[in-house]
C-alpha positions in Angstrom: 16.1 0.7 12.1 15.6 -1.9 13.8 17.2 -5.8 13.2 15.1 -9.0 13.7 17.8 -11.8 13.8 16.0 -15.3 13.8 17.8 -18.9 13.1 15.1 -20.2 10.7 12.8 -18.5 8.6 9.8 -20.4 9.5 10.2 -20.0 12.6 8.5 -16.1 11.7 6.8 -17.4 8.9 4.2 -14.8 10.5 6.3 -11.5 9.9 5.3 -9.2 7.7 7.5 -6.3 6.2 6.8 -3.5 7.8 8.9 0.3 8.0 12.1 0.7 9.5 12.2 -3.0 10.7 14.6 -5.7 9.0 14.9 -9.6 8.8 17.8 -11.2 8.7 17.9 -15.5 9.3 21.3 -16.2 10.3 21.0 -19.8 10.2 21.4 -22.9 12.9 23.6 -22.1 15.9 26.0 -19.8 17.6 28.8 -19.2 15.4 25.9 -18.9 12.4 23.9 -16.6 14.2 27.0 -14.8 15.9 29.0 -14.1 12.3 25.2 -13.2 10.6 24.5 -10.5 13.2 27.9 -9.4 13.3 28.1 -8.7 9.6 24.8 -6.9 9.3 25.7 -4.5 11.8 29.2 -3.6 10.9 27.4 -3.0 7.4 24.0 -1.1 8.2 23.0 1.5 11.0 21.1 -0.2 13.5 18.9 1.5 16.9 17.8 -2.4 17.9 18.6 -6.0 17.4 16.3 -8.5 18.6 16.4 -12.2 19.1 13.0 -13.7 18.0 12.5 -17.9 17.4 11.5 -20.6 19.3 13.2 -22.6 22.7 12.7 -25.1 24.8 12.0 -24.5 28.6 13.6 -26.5 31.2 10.6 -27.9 33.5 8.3 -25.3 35.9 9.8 -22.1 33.9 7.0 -22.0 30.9 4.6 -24.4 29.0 4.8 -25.3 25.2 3.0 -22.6 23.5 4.2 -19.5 26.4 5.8 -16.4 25.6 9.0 -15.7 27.4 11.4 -12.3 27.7 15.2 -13.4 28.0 17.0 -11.6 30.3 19.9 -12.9 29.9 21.9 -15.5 28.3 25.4 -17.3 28.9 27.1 -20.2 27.2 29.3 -22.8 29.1 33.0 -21.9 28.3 34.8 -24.0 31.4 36.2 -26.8 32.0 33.9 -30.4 32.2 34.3 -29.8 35.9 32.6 -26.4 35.8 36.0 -25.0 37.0 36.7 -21.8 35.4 39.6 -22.0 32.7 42.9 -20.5 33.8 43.7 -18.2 31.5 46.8 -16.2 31.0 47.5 -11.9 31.2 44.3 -11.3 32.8 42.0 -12.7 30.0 38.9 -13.2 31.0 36.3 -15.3 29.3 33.2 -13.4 28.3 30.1 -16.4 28.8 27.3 -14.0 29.3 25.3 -11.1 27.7 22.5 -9.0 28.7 19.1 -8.2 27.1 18.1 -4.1 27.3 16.8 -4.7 30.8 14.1 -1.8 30.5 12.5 -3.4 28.1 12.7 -7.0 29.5 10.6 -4.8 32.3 7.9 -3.8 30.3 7.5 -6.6 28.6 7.5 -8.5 32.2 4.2 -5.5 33.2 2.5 -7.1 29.5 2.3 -10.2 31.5 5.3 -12.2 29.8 7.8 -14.0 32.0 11.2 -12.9 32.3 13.6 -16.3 32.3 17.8 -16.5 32.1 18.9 -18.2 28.8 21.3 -20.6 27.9 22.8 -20.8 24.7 23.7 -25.1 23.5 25.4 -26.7 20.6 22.8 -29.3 20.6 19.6 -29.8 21.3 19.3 -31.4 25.2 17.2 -34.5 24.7 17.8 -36.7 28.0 17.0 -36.0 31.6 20.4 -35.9 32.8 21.4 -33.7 30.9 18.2 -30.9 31.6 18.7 -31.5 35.0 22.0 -30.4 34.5 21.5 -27.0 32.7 18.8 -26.6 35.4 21.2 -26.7 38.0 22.8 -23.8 36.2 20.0 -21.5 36.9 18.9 -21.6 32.8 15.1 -21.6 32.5 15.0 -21.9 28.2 17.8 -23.3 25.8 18.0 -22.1 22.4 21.1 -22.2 20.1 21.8 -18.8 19.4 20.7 -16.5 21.9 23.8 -15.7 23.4 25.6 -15.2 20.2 23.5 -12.9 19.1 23.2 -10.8 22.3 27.0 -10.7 22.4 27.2 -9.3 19.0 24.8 -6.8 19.6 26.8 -5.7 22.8 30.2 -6.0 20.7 28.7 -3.2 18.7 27.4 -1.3 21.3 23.6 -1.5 20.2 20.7 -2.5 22.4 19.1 -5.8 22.2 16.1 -8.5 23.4 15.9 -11.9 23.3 12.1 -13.3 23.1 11.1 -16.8 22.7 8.4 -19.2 22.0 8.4 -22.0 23.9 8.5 -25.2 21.3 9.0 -27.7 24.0 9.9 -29.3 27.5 13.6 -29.5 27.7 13.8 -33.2 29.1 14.1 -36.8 27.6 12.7 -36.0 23.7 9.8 -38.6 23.9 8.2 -36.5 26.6 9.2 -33.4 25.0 5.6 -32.5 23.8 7.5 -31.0 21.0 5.0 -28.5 19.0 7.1 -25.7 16.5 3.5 -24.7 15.5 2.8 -23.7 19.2 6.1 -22.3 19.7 5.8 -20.0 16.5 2.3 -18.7 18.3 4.3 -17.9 21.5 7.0 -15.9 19.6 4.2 -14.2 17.2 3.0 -12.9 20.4 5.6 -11.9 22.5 7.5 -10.1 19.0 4.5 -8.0 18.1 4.8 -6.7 21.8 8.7 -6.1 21.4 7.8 -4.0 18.1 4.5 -2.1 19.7 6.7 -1.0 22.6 9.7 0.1 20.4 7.8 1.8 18.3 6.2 3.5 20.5 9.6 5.3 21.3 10.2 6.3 18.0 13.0 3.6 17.3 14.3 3.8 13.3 
């Protein structure tokens, strides 16, 4: 069986039910999407979880309407200074999860571009700000993609991120915000995901 986790339903207004594949919206941000995921796979069997909606793209990564393969995804957890936290015992502080890199490669030989991930509490809507995140090596922004990879991991089943690209990340009057473009992009890049695990026999 495999789990489609998505923040809004619209934004796969496309899907369709099909066999052995199930929907679950989680809702608007990380702790939404991480306690949504969490739940449905502590309560149902699971051979997949993937990460489908629309992001923004920082500039030169992808252009509204692409089709991008996260491989992977990290969330700031630092202090403002981008020093790491001093923790006590040997804690350490778990900012980063992976997508199943094998199939981040075959999506990369469909043609799709494989971009890092950064997971925000807020939408970035000036410059400074993107330039920032940039800085930090993230190609898209979404709000959820982390969480939901780190949930997946937690339970110790495989899992993709793939996004649409909705917009420029940058100041949001030159955004050239479009959801309807960015729904096209994840249409695409899902009905790969689900081709390719299917054709292993997944569910």
């Amino acid at each position: 069986m495999i789990l489609i986790a998505c923040a809004a339903g619209k934004e796969l207004e496309f899907f369709r039910p099909r066999p052995h594949v199930e929907l679950l919206v989680t809702g608007i941000g990380p702790v939404e999407a991480a306690a949504a995921v969490s739940r449905a796979l502590a309560q149902g069997s699971y051979d997949y979880v993937i990460n489908a909606g629309i992001a923004g793209a920082f500039d030169g990564t992808a252009d509204v309407g692409d089709a991008v393969v996260v491989s992977d995804d990290f969330l700031q957890l630092d202090l403002e200074t981008g020093a790491a936290i001093a923790l006590p015992d040997g804690l350490r502080v778990i900012d980063r999860a992976s997508s199943d890199l094998v199939l981040v490669d075959r999506l990369v030989e469909l043609g799709f571009r494989s971009v890092r991930g950064i997971t925000v509490p807020r939408v970035t809507a000036t410059d400074e700000t993107a330039a920032k995140l940039a800085a930090l090596g993230a190609g898209v922004e979404s709000m959820e993609g982390f969480a939901v990879l780190r949930a997946a991991e937690i339970a110790g089943v495989p899992a993709v991120e793939v996004r649409g690209i909705s917009n420029v990340v940058c100041e949001r009057s030159r955004s050239r915000w479009d959801f309807a473009a960015g729904v096209r992009g994840a249409e695409r890049i899902l009905d790969a995901v689900l081709s390719i695990l299917g054709s292993v026999s997944v569910g």
